[in-house]
N, C-alpha and C positions, 0 to 999 in steps of 0.2 A: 692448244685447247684451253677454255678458260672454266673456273668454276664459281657457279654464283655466288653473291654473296651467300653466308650463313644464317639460315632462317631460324625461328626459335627452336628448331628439333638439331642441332648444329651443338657443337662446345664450342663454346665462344668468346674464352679466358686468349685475350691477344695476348698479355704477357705471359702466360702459361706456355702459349703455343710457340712464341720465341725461344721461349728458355728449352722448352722440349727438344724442339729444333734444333740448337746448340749443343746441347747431348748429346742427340741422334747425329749430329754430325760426327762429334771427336768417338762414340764407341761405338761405330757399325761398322762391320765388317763386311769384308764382300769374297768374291768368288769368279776365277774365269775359266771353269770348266764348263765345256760345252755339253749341251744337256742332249737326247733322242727327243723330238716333238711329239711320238706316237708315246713313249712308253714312260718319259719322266726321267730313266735312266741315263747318268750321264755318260758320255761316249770315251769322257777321257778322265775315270773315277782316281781320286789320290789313293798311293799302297800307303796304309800306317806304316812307321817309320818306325826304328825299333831307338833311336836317341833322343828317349824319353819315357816317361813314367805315365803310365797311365792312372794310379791310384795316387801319386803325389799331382797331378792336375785335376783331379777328381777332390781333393784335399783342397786346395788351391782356388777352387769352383766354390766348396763348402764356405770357406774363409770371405772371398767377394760377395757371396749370395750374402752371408750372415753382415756385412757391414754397409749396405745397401740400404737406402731409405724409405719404407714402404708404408704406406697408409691404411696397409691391411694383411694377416698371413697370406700366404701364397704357395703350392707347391709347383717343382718345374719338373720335366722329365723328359728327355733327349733320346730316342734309338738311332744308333749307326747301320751303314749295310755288313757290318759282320753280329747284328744282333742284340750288343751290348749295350746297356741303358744307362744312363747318367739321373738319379732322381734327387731331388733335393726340395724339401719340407720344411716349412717355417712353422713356428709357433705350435698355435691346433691345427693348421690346414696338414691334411695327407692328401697323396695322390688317390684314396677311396671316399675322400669328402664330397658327398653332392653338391655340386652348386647351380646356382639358375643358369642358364646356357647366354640368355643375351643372344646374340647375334652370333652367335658359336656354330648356333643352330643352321642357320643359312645352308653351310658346305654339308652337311648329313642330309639336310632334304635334299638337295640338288640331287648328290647322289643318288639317295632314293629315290628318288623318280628319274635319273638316266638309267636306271637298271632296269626300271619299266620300260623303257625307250629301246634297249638293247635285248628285252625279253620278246618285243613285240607287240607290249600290248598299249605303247604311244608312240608318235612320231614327233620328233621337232619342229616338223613345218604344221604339226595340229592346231588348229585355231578352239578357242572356247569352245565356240557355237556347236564344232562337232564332235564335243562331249558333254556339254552342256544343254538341258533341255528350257525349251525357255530364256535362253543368255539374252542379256534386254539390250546390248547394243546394236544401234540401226545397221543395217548391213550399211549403209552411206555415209557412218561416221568413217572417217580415220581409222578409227579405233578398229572398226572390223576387221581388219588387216593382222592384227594379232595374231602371232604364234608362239608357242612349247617353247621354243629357245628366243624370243622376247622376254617371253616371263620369268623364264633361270636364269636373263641377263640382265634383269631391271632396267629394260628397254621399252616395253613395253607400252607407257603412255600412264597407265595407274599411277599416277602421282597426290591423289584423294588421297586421303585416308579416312576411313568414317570410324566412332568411335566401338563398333562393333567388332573391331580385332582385338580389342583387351577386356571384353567383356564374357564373361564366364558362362552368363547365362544365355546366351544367345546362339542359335541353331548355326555350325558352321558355313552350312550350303544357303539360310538365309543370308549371312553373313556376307558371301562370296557375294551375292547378288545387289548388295548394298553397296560394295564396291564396284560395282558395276554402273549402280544407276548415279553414284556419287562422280563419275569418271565421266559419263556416256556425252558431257558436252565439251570434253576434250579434244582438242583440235589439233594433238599431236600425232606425226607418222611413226608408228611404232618403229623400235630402231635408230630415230633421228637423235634420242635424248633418255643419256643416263640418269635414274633417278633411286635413290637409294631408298628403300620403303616397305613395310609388312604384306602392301599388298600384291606386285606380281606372285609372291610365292601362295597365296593362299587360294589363288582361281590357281593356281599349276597343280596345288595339291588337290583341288575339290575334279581337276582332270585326270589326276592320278587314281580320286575314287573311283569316277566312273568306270573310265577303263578297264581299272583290276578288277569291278564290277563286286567291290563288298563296300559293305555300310559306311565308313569311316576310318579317318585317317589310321587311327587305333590298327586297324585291321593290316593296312599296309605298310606301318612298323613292326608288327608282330610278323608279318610273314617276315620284314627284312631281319630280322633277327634270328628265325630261324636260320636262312638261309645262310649268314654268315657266322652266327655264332658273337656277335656285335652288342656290344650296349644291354647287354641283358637285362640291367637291374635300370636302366635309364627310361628316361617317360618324357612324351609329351605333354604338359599337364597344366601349361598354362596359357592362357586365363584359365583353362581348366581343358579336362579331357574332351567335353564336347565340342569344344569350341577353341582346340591347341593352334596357337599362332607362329607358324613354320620355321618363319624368318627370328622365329627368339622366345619359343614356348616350352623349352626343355629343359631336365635335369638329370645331369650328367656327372662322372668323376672324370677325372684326369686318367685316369689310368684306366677306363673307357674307351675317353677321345684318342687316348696315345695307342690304342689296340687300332683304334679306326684305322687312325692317318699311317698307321704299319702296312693294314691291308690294304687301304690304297695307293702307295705305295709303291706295295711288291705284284703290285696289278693282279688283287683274288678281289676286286669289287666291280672293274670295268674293265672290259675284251679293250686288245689295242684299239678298234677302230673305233671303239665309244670315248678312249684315254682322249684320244687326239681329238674329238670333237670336245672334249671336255678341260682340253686344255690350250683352249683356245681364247685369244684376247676377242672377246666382242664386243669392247667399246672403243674399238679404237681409231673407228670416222664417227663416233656419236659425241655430241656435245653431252659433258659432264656437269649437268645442272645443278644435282647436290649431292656431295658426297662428303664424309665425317674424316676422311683423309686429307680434308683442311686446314683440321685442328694440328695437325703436325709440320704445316706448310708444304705440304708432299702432293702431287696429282699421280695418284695410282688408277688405274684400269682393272676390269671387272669381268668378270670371265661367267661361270656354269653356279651360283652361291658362295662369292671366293672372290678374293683379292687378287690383281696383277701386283706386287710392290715397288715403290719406285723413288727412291731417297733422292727424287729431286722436285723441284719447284715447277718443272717441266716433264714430262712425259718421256723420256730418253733412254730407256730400259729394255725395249723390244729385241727379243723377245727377253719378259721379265721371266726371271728365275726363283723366286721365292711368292709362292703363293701361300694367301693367311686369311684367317676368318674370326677377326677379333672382334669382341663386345665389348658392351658398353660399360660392363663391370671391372673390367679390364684383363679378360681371359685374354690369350692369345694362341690360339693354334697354328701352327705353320707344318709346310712342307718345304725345304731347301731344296730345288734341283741340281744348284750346281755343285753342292755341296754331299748331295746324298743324303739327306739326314731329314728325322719331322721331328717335334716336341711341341708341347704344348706351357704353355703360363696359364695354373688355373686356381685361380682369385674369384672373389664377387666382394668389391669393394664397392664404392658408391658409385650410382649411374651420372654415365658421364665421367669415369676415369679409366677411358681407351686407353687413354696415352700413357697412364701412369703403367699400366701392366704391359705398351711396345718399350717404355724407356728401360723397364728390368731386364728385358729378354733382350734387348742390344745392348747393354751394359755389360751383360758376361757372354755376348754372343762371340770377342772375339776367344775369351780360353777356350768354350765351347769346340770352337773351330780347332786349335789346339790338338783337344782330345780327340778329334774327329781324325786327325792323321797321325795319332800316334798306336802303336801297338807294342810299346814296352810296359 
């Protein structure tokens, strides 16, 4: 599979993305523990090992974090499957610092709305038109062909973007619509073609309104906090509350996101048979038209709001085992399958330094792994 060039919404530092490259080659580590496809859990988990120290590689972590090059504080924080956290804060950043979510945001909606998906009240094969009133595209386009899981997998054909997604003032269900009419002479088969963009996620969410059948997205985060106890003090909020853009409109801590990616996880956010629909590669007969996994010379694949990863130049990771939903500020949250473990890198450095916030978190990813089999 090929990916096109990089258009101006792209990082487009070629020497940047070699030298990243080069890094990411000498300090990644890897894993071949076979992972469960329904539940994430791997089938053949490592026992900690008692020859070796846990607080002297926790020490060791502290020591590489602090002599690490960064363009911005940062904090990191690691949970294992027996519980124990690894945290480590630079500067002013702590793991209760808000920061803007960027594309963080992506994997929280998805989720929220497969919970609607799993509750009943959307299906994945739902097209707009039948939650949407009014939807302007012609039943003869293409485009009518749309569904629920197009739109969770930036398959979709939305590849417009109109400037109504970062606009504060503007009604979100106008919004939705303007994506619509900005698309409507797109001649793509939904499905046929990956495109990475604010807009699938904001007609998914304006179908998440209906459905739930309350006002605003507002309302369908508020119930999802209830229900799991999640993100409490976190918001949707930008461009602003009326008008929150899914794919990278939130304000979050670290130590939030690390509560998230715990619960899902240890499967208290999705039943197995929504895990497995949700942890499924869906791009992978779709051509990868644009995707910001360029700027590292890498072709990863794209699943439910969420990265496939795949530390090669090709596609060669099936099934991938590390799913991530990094921003453009250079957060990084991840899930390890084979490793068992989630943690997050959370930054808001300048837009446009992805890479700077994957090169820290594979720089100490192999001690990590370390501490991950040790229980002395």
């Amino acid at each position: 599979m090929l990916i096109a060039p990089l258009t101006h919404k792209a990082f487009r530092s070629r020497q940047l993305t070699v030298l990243i490259a080069m890094l990411f080659c000498t300090a990644c580590g890897g894993g071949n523990a076979s992972s469960n496809p329904t539940t994430g859990t791997p089938t053949t988990p490592s026992t900690p090992g008692n020859n070796c120290s846990v607080t002297q590689l926790e020490s060791e972590m502290n020591s590489q974090f602090a002599q690490l090059v960064s363009d911005t504080d940062f904090s990191f924080g690691v949970e294992r499957d027996d519980g124990r956290r690894y945290v480590y804060q630079r500067g002013s950043s702590r793991m209760q610092t808000s920061y803007e979510s960027a594309s963080t945001s992506k994997l929280v909606s998805a989720v929220i709305i497969l919970r609607l998906v799993e509750q009943g009240y959307l299906k994945l094969d739902d097209k707009p038109q039948d939650r949407i009133s009014n939807w302007p595209i012609a039943a003869s386009s293409p485009l009518a062909t749309m569904n629920l899981a197009n739109l969770l997998s930036f398959t979709s054909g939305l590849t417009e973007e109109p400037l109504c997604v970062n606009a504060g003032f503007i009604n979100f269900e106008s919004c939705v619509n303007t994506i619509a009419n900005s698309n409507a002479g797109n001649q793509i088969i939904p499905g046929s073609e990956f495109y990475y963009a604010s807009t699938h996620l904001q007609v998914a969410g304006l179908m998440a309104i209906k459905a739930r059948g309350v006002a605003s997205w507002q309302d369908v985060f508020s119930e999802f906090k209830q229900q799991t106890g999640l993100f409490k003090n976190a918001s949707y909020d930008l461009p602003s509350l009326s008008n929150p853009r899914l794919a990278g409109g939130m304000h979050w801590t670290g130590e939030e996101y690390l509560d998230f990616l715990s619960a899902l996880k240890k499967g208290r956010l999705l039943n197995p048979t929504s895990m497995a629909q949700f942890l499924t590669d869906r791009t992978a007969t779709a051509k990868l038209v644009y995707s910001p996994a360029a700027a590292l010379g890498e072709v990863w694949h794209y699943g439910f709001g969420y990265w496939h990863e795949c530390q090669s130049t090709s596609f060669n990771c099936a099934p991938a085992t590390r799913i991530s939903s990094p921003g453009a500020y250079g957060a990084y949250p991840f899930w390890d399958r084979s490793k068992s473990y989630v943690g997050i890198l959370a930054r808001q450095g300048e837009l446009g330094t992805f890479t700077k916030g994957a090169a820290l978190e594979r720089a100490i990813r192999p001690k990590v792994e370390a501490w991950l089999a040790c229980a002395g």
